[in-house]
C-alpha positions, 0 to 999 in steps of 0.5 A: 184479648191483647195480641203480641204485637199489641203488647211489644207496639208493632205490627205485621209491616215492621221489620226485623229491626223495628221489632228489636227497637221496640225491644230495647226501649221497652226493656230499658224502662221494665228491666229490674235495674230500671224500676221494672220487675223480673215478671214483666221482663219475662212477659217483654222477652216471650213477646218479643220471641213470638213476633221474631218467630211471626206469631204476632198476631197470636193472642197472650192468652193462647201461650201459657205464662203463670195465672190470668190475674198476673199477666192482666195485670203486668199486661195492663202496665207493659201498655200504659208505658208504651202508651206514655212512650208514644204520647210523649214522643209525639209531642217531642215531634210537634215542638220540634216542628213548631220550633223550626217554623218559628225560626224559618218564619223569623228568618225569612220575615226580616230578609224579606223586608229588606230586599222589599225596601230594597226593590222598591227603592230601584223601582222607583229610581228607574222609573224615575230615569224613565220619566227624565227621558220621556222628558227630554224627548218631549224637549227636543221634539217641540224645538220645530215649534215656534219660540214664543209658543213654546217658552213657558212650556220650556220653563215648566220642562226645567223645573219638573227635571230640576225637581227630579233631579233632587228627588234622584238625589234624595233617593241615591243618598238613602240607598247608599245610608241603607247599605252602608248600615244594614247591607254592606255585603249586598252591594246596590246598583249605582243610580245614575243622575243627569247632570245637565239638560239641553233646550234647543229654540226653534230658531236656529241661532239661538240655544239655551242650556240648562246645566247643574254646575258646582261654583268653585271656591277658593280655598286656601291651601292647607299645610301638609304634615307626616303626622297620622291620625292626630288633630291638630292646630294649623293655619292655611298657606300665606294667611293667618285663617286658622283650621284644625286637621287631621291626616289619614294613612293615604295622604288625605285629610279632615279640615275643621274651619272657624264656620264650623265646617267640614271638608274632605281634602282627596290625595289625588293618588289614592282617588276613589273613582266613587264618591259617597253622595254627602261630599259635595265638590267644592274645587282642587288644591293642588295634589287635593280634590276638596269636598264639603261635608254638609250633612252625613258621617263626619259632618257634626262635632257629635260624631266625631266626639262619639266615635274612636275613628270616622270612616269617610271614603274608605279613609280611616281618620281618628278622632285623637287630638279632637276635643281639645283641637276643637275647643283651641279652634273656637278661641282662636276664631272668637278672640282672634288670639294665635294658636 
């Protein structure tokens, strides 16, 4: 026979508070105004009062309530609701933790993979950091070996460290791309590059020095202007070699030459102390530390087309003026014809 506290779904260790929930949410669905029937409230209410008094336990049969055939029957409802409650309950529970596993999952899968790529591109720039100094001190400890010995042993030595160095280019180029486009608020240790090797003979009156120098150009002067961030048509300083332009709020500027080359033009009063690793120096004008951008943001017509404003070095220029600047430029260079 069924027990009270089968009927009402609770047992010897709920409390008295679990016993009144129980109450509430089965009288929400069985009272008369919700579908249910005066019968089944009453059968609710005599069960919930023999649980309060402790005869959970009791069973319905023992407590006179109407005939056997009524109380069987709204017995046999007052389960299969509280049945349907539990079963729907527990599934509730399983999307709501299938659900947030998804979104842990989701979450977790693409921080991971950026930090992988992350690490790994350090790794591999200190091990290669590593390499350059075991290098160096496999230099300097075969300076005691005789000269003749040792030339093409040297000569291996400067392309293997020529070849390293590229390589610690490529890589610190690809981790300032990756962090400007996906992890700007992540910042990513600076990667360091020897710029210079010494290899010293074992004949004391002779050296030889391996350096990576940059030949400066001689690049005209260009014209200044207060106009800010507006392309225009120029000529350089004592020359009639035109260039377009244009300026940002600091003081410094974009030049577009006939070649179709980029350059970054510094104000040395508004210097960054880093420079990101697609401007390559080129040599001073004047107040100006002059950079070329052969490759990167604000390298190609396309980009500068494409975009309202090119962001290079923490200057904002902006692309007005761009397209017809442009196209007056390559007339002037093909037809040699004035602005």
């Amino acid at each position: 026979m069924t027990t009270f506290h089968e009927l009402l779904g609770t047992d010897d260790n709920c409390s008295k508070a679990d016993i009144k929930k129980k109450y509430r949410q089965l009288s929400a669905s069985l009272h008369p105004d919700k579908g249910g029937s005066q019968a089944l409230m009453k059968m609710l209410n005599l069960a919930y009062q023999q649980v309060i008094q402790g005869n959970g336990n009791k069973k319905c049969a023992e407590i006179p309530f109407g005939s056997d055939d009524v109380l069987q029957q709204h017995t046999a409802v007052l389960k299969e609701k509280i049945r349907s409650l539990i079963k729907e309950k527990a599934q509730l529970q399983v999307l709501i933790e299938q659900n947030q596993q998804q979104l842990t999952h989701a979450y977790n899968a693409g921080e991971n993979c950026a930090r992988e790529a992350l690490v790994l591109l350090q790794t591999t720039n200190s091990r290669l950091n590593e390499q350059l100094l075991v290098l160096q001190r496999q230099i300097d400890s075969d300076t005691t070996s005789a000269h003749g010995a040792n030339q093409g042993v040297k000569s291996l030595y400067v392309v293997i460290i020529t070849s390293l160095i590229i390589i610690v280019a490529l890589i610190g180029w690809f981790i300032w791309h990756y962090q400007t486009q996906h992890l700007q608020p992540q910042p990513v240790s600076s990667i360091p590059v020897m710029t210079s090797v010494s290899v010293v003979s074992a004949t004391p009156s002779q050296s030889t020095t391996i350096e990576h120098t940059e030949t400066e150009n001689n690049v005209e002067r260009i014209m200044l202007t207060d106009t800010v961030g507006l392309w225009q048509q120029r000529y350089y300083e004592g020359t009639r070699q035109p260039y377009i332009a244009v300026r940002s709020a600091n003081g410094s500027y974009i030049v577009k030459d006939c070649q179709g080359t980029f350059s970054y033009y510094s104000n040395h009063s508004h210097h960054s102390a880093r420079v990101a690793a697609n401007l390559i120096y080129s040599t001073n004008d004047h107040q100006f530390a002059v950079y070329r951008i052969p490759y990167g943001n604000g390298s190609t017509d396309q980009q500068w087309l494409n975009s309202k404003s090119v962001s290079i070095n923490n200057n904002i220029f902006s692309n007005n003026g761009y397209k017809s600047s442009s196209l007056a430029l390559a007339s002037v260079c093909r037809n040699s014809v004035p602005f």
